[in-house]
C-alpha positions as CSV (number, residue, x, y, z in Angstrom):
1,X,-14.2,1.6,3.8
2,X,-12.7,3.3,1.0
3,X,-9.7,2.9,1.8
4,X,-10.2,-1.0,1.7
5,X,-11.7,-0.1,-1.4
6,X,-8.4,1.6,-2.7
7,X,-6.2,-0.9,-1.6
8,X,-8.1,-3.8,-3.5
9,X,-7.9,-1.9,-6.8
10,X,-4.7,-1.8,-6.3
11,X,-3.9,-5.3,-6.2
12,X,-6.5,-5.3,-8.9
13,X,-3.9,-4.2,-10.7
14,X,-5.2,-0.9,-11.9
15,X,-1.9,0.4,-13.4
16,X,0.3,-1.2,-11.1
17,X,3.4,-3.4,-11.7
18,X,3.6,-7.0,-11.2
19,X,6.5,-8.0,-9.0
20,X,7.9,-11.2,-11.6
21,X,11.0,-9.5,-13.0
22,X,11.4,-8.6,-16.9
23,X,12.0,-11.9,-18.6
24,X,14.5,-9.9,-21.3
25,X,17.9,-8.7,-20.0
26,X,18.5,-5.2,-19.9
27,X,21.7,-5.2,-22.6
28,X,19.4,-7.2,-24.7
29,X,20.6,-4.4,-27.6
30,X,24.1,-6.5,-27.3
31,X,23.1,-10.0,-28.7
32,X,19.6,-9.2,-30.2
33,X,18.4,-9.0,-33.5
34,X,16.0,-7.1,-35.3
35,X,13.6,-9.9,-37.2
36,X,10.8,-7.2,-38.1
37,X,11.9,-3.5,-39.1
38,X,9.4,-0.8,-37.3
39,X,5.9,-0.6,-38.6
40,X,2.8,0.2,-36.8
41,X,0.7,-2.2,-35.0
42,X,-3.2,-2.4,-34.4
43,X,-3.2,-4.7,-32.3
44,X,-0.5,-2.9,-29.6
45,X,-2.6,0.3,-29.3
46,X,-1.7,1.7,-32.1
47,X,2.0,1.8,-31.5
48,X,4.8,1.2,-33.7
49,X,6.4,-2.0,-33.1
50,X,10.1,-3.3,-33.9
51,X,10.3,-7.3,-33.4
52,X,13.5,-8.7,-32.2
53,X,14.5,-11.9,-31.1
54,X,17.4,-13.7,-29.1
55,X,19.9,-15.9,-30.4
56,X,18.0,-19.0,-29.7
57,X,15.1,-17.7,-31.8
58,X,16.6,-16.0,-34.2
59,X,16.4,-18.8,-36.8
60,X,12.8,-20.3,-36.1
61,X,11.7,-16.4,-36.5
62,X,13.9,-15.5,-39.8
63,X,13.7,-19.4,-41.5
64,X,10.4,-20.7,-39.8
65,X,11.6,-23.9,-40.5
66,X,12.2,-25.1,-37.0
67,X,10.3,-25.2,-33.6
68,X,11.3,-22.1,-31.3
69,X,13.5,-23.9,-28.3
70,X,12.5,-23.1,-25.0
71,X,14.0,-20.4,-23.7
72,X,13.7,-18.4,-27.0
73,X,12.6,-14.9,-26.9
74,X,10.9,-12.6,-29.3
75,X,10.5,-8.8,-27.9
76,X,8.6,-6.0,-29.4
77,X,10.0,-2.4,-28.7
78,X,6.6,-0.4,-29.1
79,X,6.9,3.2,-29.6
80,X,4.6,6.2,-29.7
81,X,1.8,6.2,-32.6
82,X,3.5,9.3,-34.0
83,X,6.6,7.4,-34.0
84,X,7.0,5.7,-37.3
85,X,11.0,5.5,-37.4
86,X,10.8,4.0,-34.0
87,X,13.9,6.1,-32.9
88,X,12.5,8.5,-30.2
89,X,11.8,6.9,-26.4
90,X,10.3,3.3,-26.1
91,X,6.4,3.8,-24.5
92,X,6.4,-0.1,-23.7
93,X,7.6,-3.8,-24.6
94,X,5.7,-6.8,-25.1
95,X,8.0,-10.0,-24.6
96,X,7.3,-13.8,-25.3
97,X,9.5,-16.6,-23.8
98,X,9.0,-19.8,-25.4
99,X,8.3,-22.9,-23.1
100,X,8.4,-26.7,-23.0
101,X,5.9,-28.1,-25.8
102,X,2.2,-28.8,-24.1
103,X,3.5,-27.4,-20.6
104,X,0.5,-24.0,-21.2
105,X,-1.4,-25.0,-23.8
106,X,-4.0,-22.2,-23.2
107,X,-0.9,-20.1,-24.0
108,X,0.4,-21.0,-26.7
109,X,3.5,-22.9,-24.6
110,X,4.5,-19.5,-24.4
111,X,5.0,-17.0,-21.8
112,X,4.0,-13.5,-22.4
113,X,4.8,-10.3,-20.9
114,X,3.4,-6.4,-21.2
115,X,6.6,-4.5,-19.5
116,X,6.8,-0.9,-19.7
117,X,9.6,1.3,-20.3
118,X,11.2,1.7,-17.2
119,X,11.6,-2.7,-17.5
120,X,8.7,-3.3,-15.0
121,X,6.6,-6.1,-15.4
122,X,2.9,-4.6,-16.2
123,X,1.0,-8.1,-16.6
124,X,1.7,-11.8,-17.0
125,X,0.5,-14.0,-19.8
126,X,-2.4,-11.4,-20.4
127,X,-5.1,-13.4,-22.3
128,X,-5.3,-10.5,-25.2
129,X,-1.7,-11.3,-26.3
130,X,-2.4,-15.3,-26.8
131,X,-5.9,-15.0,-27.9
132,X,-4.7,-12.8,-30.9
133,X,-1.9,-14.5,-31.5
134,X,-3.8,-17.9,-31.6
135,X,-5.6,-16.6,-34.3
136,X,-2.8,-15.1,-36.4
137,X,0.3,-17.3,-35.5
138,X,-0.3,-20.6,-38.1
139,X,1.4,-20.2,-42.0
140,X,0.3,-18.3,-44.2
141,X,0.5,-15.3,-41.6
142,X,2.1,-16.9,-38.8
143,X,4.4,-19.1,-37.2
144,X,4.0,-20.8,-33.7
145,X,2.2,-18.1,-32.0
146,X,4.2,-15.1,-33.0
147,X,2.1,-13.0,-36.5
148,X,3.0,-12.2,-39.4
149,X,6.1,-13.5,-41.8
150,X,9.0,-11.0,-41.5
């Protein structure tokens, strides 16, 4: 019995990884850009967060003049509350992959991703990440789904 009980918190997903793989390469320091310098972050427990994005979303982040093509990436290093230079080790990332226009509209037509800092996937499209960023991702303070204007 308990160990039935074990094995279904387990796939519960109490602390375990997901088995999708990181959707951000790991060179992504080579073509990436920082959009957003380090500051920290209420929403990502308290962390400091540095926003970067991929070529492809580079320009929709900076300009916000342009829909995000699919594909596009915007990544948040996080880093440890005490952290505000974000130079010591990365605690976690949060990643969001843009995708086709009304394909997850309960998502933003995004796909979002908690991974942590050894690059495995902690949860898929996690309702806590769109939720918030429904409410905070139209102009003034926003921009299709992703917060705040750089």
């Amino acid at each position: 019995m308990i160990r039935t009980v074990l094995t279904f918190l387990a796939i519960a997903g109490c602390g375990d990884t997901v088995s999708t793989p990181a959707a951000f390469p790991a060179d992504y320091k080579a073509s990436y850009v920082q959009v957003r310098p380090c500051r920290s972050s209420s929403d990502h427990d308290l962390h400091h967060v540095r926003v970067l994005a991929d070529p492809l979303g580079l320009d929709p982040y900076s300009m916000r003049n342009a829909p995000f093509p699919v594909g596009s990436v915007i990544l948040k290093e996080e880093y440890d509350i005490g952290d505000s230079n974000c130079t010591g080790a990365l605690t976690d990332y949060t990643v969001m992959v843009k995708l086709a226009a009304g394909s997850s509209p309960a998502t933003l037509d995004w796909h979002w991703q908690r991974v942590d800092s050894g690059r495995n996937v902690v949860s898929d499209d996690e309702p806590h990440c769109y939720t918030c960023h429904k409410m905070c991702g139209v102009p003034p303070d926003g921009y299709q789904g992703t917060c705040e204007v750089p």
